[in-house]
Structures are given as C-alpha cells and as structure tokens.
N, CA, C and O atoms as a CHARMM CRD file, in Angstrom:
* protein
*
  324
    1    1 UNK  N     83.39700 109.23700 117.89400 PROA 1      0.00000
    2    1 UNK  CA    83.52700 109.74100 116.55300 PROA 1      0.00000
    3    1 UNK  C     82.39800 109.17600 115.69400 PROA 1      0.00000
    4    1 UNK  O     82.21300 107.97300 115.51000 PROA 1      0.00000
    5    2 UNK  N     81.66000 110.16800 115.18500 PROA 2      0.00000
    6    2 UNK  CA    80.63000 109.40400 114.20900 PROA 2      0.00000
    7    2 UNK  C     81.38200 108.91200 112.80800 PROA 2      0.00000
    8    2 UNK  O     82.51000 109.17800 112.39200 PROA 2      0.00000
    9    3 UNK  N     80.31800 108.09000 112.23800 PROA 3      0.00000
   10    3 UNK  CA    80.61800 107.88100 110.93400 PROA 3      0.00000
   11    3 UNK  C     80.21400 108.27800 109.83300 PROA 3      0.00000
   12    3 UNK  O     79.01200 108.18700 109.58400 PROA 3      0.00000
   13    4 UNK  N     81.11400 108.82400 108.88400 PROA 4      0.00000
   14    4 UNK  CA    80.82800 110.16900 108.12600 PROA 4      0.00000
   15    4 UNK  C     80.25400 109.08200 106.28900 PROA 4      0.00000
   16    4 UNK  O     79.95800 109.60800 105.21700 PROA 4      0.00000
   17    5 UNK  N     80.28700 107.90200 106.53800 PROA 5      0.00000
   18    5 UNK  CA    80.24100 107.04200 105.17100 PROA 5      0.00000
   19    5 UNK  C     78.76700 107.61300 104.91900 PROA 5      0.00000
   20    5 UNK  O     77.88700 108.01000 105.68200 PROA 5      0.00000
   21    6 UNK  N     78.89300 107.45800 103.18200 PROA 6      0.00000
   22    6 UNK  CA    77.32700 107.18200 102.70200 PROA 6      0.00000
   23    6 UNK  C     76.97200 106.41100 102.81700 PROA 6      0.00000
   24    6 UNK  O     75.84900 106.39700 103.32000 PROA 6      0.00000
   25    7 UNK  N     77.76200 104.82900 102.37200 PROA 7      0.00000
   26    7 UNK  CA    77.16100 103.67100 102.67200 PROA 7      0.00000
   27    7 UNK  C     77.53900 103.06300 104.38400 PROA 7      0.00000
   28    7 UNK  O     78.64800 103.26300 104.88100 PROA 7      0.00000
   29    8 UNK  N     76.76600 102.54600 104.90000 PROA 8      0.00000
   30    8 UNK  CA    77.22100 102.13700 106.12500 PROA 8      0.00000
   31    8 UNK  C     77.63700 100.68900 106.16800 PROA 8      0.00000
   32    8 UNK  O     76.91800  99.95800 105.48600 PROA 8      0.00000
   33    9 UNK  N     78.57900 100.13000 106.77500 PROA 9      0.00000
   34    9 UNK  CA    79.09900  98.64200 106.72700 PROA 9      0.00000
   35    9 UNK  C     78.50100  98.06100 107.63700 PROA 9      0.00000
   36    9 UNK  O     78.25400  98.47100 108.77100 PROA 9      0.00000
   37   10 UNK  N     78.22700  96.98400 107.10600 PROA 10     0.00000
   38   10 UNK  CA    76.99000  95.74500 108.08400 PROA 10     0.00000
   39   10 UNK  C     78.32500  94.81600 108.68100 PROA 10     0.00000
   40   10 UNK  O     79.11100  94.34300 107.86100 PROA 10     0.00000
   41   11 UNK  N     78.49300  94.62700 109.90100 PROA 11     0.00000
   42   11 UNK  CA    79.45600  93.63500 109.89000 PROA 11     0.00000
   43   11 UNK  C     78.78900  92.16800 109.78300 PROA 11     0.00000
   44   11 UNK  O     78.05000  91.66000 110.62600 PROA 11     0.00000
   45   12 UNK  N     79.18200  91.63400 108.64200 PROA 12     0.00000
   46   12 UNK  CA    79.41300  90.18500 108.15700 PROA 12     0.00000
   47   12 UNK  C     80.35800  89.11800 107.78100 PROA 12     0.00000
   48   12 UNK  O     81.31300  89.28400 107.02300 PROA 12     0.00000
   49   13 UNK  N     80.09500  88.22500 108.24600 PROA 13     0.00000
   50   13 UNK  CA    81.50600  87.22200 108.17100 PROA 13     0.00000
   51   13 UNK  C     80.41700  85.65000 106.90000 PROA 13     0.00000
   52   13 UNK  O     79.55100  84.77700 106.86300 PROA 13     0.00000
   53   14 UNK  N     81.53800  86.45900 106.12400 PROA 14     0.00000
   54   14 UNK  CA    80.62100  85.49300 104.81600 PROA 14     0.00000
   55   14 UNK  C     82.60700  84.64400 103.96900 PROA 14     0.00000
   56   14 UNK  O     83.60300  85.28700 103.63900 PROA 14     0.00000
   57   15 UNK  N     82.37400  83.05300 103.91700 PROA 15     0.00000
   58   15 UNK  CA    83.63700  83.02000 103.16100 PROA 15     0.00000
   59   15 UNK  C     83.54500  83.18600 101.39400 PROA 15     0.00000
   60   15 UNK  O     82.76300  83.01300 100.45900 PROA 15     0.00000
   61   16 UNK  N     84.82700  83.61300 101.67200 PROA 16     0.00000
   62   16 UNK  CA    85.20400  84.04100 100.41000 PROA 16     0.00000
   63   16 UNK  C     86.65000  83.39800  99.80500 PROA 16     0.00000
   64   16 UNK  O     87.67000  83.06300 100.40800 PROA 16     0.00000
   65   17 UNK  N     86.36600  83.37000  98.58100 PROA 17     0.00000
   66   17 UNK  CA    87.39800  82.87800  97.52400 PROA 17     0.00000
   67   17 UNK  C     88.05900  83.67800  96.44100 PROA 17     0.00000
   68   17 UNK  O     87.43800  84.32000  95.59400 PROA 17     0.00000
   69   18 UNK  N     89.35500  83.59500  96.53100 PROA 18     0.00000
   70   18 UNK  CA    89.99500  84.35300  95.56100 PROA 18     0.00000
   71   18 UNK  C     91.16900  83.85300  94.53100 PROA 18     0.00000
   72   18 UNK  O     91.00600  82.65200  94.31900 PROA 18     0.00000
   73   19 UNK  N     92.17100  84.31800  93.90100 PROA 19     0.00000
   74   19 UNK  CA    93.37100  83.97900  93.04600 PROA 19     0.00000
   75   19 UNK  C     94.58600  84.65800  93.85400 PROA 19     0.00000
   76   19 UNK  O     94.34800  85.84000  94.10100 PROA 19     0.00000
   77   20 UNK  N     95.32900  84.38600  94.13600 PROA 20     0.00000
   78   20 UNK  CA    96.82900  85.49000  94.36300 PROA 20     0.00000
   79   20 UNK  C     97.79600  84.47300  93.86700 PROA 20     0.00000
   80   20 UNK  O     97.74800  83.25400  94.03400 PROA 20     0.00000
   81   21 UNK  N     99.01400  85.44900  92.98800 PROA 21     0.00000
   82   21 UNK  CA    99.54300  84.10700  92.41700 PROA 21     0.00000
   83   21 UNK  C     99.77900  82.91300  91.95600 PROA 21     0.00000
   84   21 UNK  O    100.61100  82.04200  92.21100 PROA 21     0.00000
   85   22 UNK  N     98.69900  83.04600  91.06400 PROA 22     0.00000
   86   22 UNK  CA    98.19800  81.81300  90.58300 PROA 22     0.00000
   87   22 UNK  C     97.07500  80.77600  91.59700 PROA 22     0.00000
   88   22 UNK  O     96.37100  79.96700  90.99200 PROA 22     0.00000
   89   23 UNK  N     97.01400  80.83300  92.53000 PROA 23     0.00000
   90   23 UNK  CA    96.01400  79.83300  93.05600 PROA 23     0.00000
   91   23 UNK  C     95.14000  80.43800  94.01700 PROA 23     0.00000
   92   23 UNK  O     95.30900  81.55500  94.50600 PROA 23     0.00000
   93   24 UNK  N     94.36200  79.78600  94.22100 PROA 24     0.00000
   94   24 UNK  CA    92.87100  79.95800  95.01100 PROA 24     0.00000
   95   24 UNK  C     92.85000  80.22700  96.47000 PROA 24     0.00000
   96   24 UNK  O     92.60400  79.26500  97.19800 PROA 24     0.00000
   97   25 UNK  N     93.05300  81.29700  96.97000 PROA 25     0.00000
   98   25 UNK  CA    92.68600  81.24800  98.53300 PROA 25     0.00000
   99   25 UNK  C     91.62800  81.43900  99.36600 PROA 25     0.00000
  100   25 UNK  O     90.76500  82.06800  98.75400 PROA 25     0.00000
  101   26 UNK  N     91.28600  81.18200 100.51000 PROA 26     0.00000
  102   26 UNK  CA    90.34800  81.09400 101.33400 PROA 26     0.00000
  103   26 UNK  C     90.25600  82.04400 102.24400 PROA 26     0.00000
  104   26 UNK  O     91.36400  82.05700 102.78000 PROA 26     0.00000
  105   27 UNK  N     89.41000  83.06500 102.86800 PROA 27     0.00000
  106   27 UNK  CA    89.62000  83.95100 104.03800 PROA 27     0.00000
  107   27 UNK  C     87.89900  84.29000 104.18400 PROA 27     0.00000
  108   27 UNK  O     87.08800  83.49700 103.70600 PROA 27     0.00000
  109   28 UNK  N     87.56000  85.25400 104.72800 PROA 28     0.00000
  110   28 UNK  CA    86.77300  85.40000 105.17300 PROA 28     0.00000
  111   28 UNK  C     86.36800  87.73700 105.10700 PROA 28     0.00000
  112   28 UNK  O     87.10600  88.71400 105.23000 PROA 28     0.00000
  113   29 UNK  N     84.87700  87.55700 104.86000 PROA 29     0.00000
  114   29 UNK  CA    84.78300  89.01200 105.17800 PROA 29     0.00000
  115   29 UNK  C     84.30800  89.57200 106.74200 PROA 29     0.00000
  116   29 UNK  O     83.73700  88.97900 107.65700 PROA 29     0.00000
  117   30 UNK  N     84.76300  90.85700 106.63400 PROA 30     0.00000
  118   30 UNK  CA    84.63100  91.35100 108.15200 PROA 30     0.00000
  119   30 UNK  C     83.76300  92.02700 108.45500 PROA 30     0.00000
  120   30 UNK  O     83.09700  91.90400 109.48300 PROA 30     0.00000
  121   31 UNK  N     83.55200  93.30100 107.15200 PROA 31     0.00000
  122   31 UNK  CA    82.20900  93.97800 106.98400 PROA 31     0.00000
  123   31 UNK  C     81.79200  93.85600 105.61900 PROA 31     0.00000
  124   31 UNK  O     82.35400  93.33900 104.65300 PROA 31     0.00000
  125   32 UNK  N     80.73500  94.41500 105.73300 PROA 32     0.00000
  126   32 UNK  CA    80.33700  94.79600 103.62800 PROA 32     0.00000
  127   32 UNK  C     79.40500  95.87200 103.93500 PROA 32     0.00000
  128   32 UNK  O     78.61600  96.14600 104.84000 PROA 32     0.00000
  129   33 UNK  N     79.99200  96.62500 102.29700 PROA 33     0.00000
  130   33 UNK  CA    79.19000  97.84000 102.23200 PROA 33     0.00000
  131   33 UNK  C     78.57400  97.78900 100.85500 PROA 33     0.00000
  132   33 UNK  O     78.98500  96.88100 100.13300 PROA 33     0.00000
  133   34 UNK  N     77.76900  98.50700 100.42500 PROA 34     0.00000
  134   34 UNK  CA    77.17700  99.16300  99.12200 PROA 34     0.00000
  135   34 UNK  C     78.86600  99.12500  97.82700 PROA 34     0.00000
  136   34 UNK  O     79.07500  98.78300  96.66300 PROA 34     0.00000
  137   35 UNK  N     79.57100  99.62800  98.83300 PROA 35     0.00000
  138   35 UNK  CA    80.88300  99.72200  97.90300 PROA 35     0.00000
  139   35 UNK  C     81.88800  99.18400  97.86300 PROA 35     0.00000
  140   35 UNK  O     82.83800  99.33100  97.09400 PROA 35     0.00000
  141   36 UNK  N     81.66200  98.19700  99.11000 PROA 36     0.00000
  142   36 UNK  CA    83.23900  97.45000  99.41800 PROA 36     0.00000
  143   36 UNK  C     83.06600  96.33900 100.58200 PROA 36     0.00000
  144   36 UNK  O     82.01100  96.12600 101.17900 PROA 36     0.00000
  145   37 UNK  N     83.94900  95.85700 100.73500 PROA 37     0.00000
  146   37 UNK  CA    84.17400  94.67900 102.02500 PROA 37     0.00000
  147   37 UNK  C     85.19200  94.82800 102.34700 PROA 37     0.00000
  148   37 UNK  O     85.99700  95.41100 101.62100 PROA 37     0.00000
  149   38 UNK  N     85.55900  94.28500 103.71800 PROA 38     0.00000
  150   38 UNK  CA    86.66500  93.98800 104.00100 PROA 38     0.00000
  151   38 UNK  C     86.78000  92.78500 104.33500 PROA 38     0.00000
  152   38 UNK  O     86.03600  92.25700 105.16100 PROA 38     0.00000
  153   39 UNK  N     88.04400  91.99200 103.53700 PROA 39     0.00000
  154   39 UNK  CA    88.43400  90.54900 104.13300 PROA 39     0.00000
  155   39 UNK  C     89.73300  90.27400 104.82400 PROA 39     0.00000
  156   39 UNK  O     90.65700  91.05200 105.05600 PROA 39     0.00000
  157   40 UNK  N     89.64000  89.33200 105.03000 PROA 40     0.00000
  158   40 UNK  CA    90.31200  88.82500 106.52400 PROA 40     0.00000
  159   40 UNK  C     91.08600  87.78300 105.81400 PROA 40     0.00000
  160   40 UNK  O     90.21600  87.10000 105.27400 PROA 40     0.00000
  161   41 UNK  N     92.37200  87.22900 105.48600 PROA 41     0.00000
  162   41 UNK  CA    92.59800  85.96400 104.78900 PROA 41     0.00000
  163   41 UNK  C     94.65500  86.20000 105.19300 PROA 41     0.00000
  164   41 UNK  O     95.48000  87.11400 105.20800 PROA 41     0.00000
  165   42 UNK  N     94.60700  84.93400 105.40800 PROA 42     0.00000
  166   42 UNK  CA    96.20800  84.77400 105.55600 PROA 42     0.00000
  167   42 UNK  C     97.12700  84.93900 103.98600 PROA 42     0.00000
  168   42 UNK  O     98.35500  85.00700 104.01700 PROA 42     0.00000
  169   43 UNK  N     96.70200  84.96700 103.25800 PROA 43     0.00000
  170   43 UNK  CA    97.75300  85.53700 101.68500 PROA 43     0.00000
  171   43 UNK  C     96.68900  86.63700 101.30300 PROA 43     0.00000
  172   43 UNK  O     95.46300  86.73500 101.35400 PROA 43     0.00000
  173   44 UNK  N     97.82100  87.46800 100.87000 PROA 44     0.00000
  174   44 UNK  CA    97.16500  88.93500 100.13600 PROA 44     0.00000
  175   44 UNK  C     97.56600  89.23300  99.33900 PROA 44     0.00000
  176   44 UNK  O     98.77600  89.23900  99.11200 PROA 44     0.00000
  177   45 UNK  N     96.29400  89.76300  98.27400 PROA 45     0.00000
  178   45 UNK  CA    96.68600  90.40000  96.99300 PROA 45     0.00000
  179   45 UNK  C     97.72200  91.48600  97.21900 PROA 45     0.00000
  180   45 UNK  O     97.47600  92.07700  98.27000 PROA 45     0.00000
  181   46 UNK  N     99.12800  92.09800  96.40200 PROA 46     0.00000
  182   46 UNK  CA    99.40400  93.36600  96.33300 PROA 46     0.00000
  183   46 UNK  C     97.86100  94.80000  96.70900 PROA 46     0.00000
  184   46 UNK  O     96.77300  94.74400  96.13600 PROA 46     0.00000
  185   47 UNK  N     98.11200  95.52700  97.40200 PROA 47     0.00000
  186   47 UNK  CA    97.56300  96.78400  97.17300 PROA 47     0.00000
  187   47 UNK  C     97.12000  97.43500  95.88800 PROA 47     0.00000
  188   47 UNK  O     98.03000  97.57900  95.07100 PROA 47     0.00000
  189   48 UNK  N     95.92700  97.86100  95.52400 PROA 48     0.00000
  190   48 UNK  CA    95.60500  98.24900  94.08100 PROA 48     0.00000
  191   48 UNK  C     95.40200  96.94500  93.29100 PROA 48     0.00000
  192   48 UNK  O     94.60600  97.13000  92.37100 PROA 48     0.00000
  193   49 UNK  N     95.85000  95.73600  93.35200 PROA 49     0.00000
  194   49 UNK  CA    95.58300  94.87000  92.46600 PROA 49     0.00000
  195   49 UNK  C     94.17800  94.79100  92.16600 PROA 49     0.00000
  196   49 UNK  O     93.35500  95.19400  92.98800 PROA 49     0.00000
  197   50 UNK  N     93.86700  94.35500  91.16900 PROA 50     0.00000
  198   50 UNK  CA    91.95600  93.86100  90.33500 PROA 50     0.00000
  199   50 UNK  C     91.99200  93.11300  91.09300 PROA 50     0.00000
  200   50 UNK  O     93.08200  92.68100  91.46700 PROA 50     0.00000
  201   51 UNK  N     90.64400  92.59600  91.69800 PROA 51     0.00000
  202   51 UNK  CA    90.98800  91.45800  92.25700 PROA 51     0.00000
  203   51 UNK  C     89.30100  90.96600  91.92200 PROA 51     0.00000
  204   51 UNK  O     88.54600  91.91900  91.73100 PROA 51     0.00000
  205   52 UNK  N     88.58500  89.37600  91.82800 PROA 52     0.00000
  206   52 UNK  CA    87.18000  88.59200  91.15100 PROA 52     0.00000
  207   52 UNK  C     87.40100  88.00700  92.56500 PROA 52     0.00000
  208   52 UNK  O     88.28100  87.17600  92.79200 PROA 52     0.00000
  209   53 UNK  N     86.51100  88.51100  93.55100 PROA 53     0.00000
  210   53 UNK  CA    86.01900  87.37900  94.66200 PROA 53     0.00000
  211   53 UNK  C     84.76100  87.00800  94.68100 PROA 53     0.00000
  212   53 UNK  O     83.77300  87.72500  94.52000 PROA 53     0.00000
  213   54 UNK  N     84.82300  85.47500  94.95100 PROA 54     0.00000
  214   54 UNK  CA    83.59200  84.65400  95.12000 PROA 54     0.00000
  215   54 UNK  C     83.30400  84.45700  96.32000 PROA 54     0.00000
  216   54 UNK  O     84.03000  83.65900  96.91400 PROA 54     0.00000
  217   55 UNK  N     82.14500  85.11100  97.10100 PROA 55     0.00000
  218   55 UNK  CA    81.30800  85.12300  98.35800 PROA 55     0.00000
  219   55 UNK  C     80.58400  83.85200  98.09200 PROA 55     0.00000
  220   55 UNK  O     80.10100  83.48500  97.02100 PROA 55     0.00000
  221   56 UNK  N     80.58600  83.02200  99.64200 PROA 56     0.00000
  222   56 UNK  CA    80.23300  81.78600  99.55000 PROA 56     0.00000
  223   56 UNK  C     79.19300  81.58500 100.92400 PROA 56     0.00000
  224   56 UNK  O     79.61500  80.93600 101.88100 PROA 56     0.00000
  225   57 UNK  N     77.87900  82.15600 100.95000 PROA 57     0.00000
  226   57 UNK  CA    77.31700  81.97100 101.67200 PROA 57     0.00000
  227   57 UNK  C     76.61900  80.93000 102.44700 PROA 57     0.00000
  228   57 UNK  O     76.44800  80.04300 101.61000 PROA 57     0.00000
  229   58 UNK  N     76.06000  80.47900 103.68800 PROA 58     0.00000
  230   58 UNK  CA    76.22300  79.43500 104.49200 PROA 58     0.00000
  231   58 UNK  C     75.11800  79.00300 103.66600 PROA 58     0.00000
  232   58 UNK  O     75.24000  77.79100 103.49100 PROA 58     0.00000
  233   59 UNK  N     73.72200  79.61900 102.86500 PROA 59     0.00000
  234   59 UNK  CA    72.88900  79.31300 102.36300 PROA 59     0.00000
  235   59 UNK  C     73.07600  77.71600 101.07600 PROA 59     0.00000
  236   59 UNK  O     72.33300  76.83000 100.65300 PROA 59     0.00000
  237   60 UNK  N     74.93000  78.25100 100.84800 PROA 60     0.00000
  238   60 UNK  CA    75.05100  77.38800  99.48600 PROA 60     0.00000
  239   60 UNK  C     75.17100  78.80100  98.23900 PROA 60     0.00000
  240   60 UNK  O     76.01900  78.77800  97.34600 PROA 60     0.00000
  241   61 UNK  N     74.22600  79.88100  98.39700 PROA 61     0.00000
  242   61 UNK  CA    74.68000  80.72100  97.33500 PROA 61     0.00000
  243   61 UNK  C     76.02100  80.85600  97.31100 PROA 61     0.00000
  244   61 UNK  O     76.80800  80.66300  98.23700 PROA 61     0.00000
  245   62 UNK  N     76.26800  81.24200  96.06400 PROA 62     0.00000
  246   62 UNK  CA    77.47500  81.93700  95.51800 PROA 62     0.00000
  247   62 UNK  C     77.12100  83.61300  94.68000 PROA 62     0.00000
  248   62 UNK  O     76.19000  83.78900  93.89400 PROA 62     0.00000
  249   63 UNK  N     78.07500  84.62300  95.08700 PROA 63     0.00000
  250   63 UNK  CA    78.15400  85.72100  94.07000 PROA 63     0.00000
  251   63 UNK  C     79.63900  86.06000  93.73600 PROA 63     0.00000
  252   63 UNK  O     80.58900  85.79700  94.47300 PROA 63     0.00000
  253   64 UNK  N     79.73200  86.89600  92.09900 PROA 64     0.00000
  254   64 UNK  CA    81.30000  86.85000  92.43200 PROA 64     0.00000
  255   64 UNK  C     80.97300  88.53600  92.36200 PROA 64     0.00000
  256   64 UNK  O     79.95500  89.01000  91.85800 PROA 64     0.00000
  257   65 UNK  N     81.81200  89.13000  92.83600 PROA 65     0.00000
  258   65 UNK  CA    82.34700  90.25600  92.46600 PROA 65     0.00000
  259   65 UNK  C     83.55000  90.98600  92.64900 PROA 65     0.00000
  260   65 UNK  O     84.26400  90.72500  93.61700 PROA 65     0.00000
  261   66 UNK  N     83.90600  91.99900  91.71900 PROA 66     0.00000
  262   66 UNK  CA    85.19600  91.99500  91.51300 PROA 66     0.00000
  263   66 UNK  C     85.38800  94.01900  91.23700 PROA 66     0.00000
  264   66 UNK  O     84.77100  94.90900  90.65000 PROA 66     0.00000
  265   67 UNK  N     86.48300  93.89800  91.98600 PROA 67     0.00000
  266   67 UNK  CA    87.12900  95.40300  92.34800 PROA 67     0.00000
  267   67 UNK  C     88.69100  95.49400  92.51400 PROA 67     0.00000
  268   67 UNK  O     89.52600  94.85200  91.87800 PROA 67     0.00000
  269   68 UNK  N     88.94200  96.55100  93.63700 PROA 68     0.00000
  270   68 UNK  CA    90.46500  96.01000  93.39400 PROA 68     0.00000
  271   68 UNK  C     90.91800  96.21400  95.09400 PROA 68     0.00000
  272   68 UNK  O     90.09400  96.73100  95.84900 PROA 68     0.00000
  273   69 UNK  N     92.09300  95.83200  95.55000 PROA 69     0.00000
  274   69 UNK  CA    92.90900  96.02400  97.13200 PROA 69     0.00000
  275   69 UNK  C     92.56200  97.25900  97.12200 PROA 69     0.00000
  276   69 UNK  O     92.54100  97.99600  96.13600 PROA 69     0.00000
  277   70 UNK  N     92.20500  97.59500  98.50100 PROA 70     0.00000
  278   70 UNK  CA    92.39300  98.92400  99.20100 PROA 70     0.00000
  279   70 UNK  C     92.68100  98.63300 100.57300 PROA 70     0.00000
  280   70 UNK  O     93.20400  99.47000 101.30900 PROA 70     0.00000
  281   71 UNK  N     92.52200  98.06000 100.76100 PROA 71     0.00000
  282   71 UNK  CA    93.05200  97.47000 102.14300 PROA 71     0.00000
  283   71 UNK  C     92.47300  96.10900 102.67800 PROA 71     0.00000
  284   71 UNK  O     91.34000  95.69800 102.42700 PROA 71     0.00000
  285   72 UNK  N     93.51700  95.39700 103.53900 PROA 72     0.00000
  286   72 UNK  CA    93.00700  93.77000 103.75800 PROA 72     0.00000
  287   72 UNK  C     93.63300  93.74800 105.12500 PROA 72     0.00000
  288   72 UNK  O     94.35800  94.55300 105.70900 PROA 72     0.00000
  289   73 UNK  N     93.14100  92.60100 105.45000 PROA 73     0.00000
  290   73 UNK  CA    93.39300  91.60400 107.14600 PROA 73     0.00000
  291   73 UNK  C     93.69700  90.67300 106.70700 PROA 73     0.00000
  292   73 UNK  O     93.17500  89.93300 105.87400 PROA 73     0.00000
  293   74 UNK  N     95.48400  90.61700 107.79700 PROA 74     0.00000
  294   74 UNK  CA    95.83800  88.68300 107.60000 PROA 74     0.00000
  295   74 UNK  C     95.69300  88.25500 108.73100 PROA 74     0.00000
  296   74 UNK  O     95.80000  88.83900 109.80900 PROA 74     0.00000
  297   75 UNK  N     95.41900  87.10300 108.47000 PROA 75     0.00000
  298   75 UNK  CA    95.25100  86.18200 109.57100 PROA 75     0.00000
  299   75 UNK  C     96.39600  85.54700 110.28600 PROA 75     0.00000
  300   75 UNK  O     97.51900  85.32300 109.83300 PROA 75     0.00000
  301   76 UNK  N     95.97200  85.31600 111.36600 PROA 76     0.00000
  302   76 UNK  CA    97.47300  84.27200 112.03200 PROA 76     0.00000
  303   76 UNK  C     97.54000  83.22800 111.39600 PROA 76     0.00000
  304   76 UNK  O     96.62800  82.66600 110.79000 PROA 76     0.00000
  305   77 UNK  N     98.97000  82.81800 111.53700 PROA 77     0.00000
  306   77 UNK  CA    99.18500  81.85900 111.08600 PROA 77     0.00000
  307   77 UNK  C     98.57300  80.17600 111.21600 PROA 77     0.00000
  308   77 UNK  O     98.14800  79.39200 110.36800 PROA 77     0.00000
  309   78 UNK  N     98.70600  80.10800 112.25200 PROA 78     0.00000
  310   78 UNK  CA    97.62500  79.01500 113.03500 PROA 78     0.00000
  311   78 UNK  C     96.14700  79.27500 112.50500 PROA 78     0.00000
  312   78 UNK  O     95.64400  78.18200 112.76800 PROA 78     0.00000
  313   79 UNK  N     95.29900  79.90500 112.02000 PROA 79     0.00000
  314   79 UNK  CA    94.23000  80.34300 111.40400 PROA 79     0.00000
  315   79 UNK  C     94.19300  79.80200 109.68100 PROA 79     0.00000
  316   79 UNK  O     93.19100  79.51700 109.02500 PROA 79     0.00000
  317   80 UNK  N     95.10900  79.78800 109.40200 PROA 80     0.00000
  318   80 UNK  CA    95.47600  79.59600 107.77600 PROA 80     0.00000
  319   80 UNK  C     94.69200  78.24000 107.16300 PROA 80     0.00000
  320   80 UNK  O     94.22800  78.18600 106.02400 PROA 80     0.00000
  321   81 UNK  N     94.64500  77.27500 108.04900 PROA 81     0.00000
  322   81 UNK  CA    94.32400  75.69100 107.92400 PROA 81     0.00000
  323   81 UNK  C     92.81600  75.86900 108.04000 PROA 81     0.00000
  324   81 UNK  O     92.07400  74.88800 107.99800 PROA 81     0.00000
C-alpha cells in the first residue's frame, strides 16, 4: 500500500515532555511530520485534548510545540521508569 500523505513521517525517536493532570510526563516520539508526531509514553492525554510538548533532543536542544491528541502509544508498564 503506498502512502497517500503530503507530508511524509521521518521515523524519529526524540524525548519528549508533557502535562496530563497536572504533572509532567516523559515518553518518547515514534515518527514526525511537517504536521504531527507520534508519541509513545505510558500516561495519556484524553483524545482531542490541547496539548504544549517539549522535544528534548540528544543535542541538549529544546523546542516546544503545541497541538492537540489525535492519537498516542502507551508504553508497558515495566517501560514507565
């Protein structure tokens, strides 16, 4: 099956930081596109929520940017730590 996207997803595993219920979690992205990422993290925002994530690259950079759930990956449990 080809892929019909405009933007194409680079798979990258960059960590990332977020808020859900009040506090800060940790997970990781899987791909990134022009329009979106997907992350990987054991707590998840509701679906549709706004959500301000901070990409934390191995460089030491930081970027934040911010959109909302469309879909996420949890992690195992054993993974969480």
């Amino acid at each position: 099956m080809t892929d019909k996207r405009v933007f194409p997803r680079k798979k990258r595993r960059v960590m990332v930081s977020f808020e859900v219920d009040g506090r800060t979690v940790k997970g990781f992205t899987l791909d990134l596109s022009h329009t979106g990422l997907l992350i990987s993290s054991y707590h998840l925002p509701p679906l549709g929520k706004p959500l301000c994530v901070t990409l934390e690259f191995s460089n030491g950079n930081r970027m934040q940017v911010t959109g909302s759930v469309v879909r996420a990956r949890r992690l195992p449990g054993e993974l969480a730590q």
